[in-house]
NUVO-15085 format. One record per residue (C-alpha): residue in three letters; y, z, x. Coordinates in nm, 3 decimals. Example, Ala and Ser with C-alpha at 12.3 -4.5 7.8 and 13.67 -1.06 7.14 Angstrom:
NUVO-15085
("ALA"; (-0.450; 0.780; 1.230))
("SER"; (-0.106; 0.714; 1.367))
This chain:
NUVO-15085
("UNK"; (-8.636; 11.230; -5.458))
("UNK"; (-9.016; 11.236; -5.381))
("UNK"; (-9.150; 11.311; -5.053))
("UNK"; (-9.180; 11.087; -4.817))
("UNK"; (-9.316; 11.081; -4.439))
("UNK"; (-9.251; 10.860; -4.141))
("UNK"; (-9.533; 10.826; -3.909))
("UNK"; (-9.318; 10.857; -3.526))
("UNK"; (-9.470; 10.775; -3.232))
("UNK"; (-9.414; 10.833; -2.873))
("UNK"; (-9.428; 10.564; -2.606))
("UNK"; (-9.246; 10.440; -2.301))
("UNK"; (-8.975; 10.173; -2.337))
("UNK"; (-9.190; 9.955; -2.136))
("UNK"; (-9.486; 9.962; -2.320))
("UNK"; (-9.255; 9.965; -2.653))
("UNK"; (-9.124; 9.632; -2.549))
("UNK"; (-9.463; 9.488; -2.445))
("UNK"; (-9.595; 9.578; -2.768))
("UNK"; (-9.295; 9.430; -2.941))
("UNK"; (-9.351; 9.113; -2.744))
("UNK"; (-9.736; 9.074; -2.862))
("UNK"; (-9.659; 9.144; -3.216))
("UNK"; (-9.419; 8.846; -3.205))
("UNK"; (-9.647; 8.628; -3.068))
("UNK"; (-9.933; 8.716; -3.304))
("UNK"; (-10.150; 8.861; -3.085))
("UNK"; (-10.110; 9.210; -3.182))
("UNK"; (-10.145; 9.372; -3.592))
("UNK"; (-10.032; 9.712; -3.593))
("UNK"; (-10.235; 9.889; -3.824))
("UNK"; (-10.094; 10.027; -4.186))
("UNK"; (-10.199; 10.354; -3.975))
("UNK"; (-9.926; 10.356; -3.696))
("UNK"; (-9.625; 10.527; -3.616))
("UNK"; (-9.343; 10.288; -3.778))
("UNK"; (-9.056; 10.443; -3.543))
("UNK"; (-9.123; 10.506; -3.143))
("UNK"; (-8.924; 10.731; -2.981))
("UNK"; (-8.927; 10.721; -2.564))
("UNK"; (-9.021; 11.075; -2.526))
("UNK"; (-9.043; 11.425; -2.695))
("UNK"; (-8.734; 11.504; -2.597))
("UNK"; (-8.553; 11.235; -2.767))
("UNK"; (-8.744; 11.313; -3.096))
("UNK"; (-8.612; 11.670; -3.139))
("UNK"; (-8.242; 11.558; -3.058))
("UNK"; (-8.241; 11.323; -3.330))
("UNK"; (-8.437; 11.601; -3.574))
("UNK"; (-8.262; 11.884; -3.425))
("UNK"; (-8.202; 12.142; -3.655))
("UNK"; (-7.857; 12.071; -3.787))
("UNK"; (-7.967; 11.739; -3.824))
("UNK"; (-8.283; 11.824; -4.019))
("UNK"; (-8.019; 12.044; -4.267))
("UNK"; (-7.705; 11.730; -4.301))
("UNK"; (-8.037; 11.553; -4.460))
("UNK"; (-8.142; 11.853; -4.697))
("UNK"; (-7.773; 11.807; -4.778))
("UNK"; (-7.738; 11.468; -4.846))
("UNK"; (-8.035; 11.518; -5.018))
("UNK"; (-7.934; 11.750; -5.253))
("UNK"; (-7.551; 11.668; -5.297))
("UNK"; (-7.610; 11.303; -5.303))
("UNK"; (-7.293; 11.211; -5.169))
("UNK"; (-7.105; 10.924; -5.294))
("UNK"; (-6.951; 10.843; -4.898))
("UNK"; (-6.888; 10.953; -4.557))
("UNK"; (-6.554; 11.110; -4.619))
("UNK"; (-6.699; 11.313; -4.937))
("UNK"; (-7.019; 11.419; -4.704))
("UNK"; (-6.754; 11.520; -4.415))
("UNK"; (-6.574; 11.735; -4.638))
("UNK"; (-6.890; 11.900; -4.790))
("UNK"; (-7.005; 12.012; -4.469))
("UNK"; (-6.689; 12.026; -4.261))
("UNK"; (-6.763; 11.827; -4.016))
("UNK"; (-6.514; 11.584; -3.872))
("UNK"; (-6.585; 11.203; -4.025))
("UNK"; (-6.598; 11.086; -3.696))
("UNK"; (-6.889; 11.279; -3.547))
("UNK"; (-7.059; 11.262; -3.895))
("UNK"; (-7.070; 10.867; -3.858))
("UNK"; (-7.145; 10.851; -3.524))
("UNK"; (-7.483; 11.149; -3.621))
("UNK"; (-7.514; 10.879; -3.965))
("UNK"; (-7.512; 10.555; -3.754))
("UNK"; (-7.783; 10.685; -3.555))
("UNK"; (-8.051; 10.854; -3.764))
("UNK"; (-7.969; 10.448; -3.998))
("UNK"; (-8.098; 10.302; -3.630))
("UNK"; (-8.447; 10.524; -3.679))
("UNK"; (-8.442; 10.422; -4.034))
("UNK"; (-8.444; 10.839; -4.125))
("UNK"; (-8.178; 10.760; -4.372))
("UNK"; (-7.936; 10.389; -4.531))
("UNK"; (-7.583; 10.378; -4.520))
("UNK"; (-7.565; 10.174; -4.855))
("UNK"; (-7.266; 9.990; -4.885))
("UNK"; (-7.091; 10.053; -5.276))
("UNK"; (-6.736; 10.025; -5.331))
("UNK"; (-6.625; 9.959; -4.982))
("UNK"; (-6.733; 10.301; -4.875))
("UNK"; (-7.064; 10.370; -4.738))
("UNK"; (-7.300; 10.603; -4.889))
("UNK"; (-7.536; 10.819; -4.699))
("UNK"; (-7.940; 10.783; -4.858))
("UNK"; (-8.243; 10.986; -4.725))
("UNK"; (-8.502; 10.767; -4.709))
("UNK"; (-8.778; 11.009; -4.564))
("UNK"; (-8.840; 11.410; -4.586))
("UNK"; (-9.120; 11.493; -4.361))
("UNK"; (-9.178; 11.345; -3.992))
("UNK"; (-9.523; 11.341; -3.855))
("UNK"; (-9.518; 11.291; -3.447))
("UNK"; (-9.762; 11.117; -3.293))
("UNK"; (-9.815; 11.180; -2.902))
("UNK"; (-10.067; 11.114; -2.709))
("UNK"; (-10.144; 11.133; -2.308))
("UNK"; (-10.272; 10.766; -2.382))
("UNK"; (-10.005; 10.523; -2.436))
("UNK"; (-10.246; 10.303; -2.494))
("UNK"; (-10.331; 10.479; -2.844))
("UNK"; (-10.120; 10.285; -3.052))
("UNK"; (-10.104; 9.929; -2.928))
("UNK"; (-10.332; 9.682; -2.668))
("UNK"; (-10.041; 9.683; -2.370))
């Protein structure tokens, strides 16, 4: 798999939804540029790259892992958490669940996360 980054970006969910609502009206472009995910805070952003999750990715990665169950028993974690931890980095679009054969299989979509934060929210949209 080549590298590839995601561009995240820190904002409030207030201004995250008032951006939202200008883009769907047409009144605001993001720019090829900007973040593509926006997390509320700093905080947020290292629990969902925390360190074990940053190494279940260099797993699924390199084991390419056919489903859940065979990724659960690779790194002995119970199936359960493992979805719920799956489910959530799909949400930031960090990784698909592809569905194949009734079973859904795990796919790393990016490798390296650039974080964008600035003390202007104002830095990535007109809110």
């Amino acid at each position: 798999m080549k590298h590839r980054s995601l561009k995240i970006g820190i904002m409030s969910l207030e201004d995250y939804q008032k951006r939202t609502i200008l883009i769907a009206k047409g009144e605001y472009k993001p720019k090829p540029s900007e973040p593509k995910v926006f997390f509320p805070s700093l905080k947020a952003v290292s629990q969902i790259l925390s360190e074990e999750n940053r190494h279940l990715l260099k797993v699924i990665r390199e084991t390419n892992p056919e489903s859940i169950m065979e990724l659960a028993r690779t790194t002995k974690r119970a199936q359960s958490n493992l979805s719920r931890t799956l489910k959530k980095l799909a949400s930031y679009g960090i990784i698909s669940l592809l569905e194949e054969n009734h079973k859904k299989k795990p796919v790393v979509k990016y490798t390296d996360f650039n974080v964008n934060c600035s003390i202007d929210q104002k830095a990535f949209a007109t809110v």
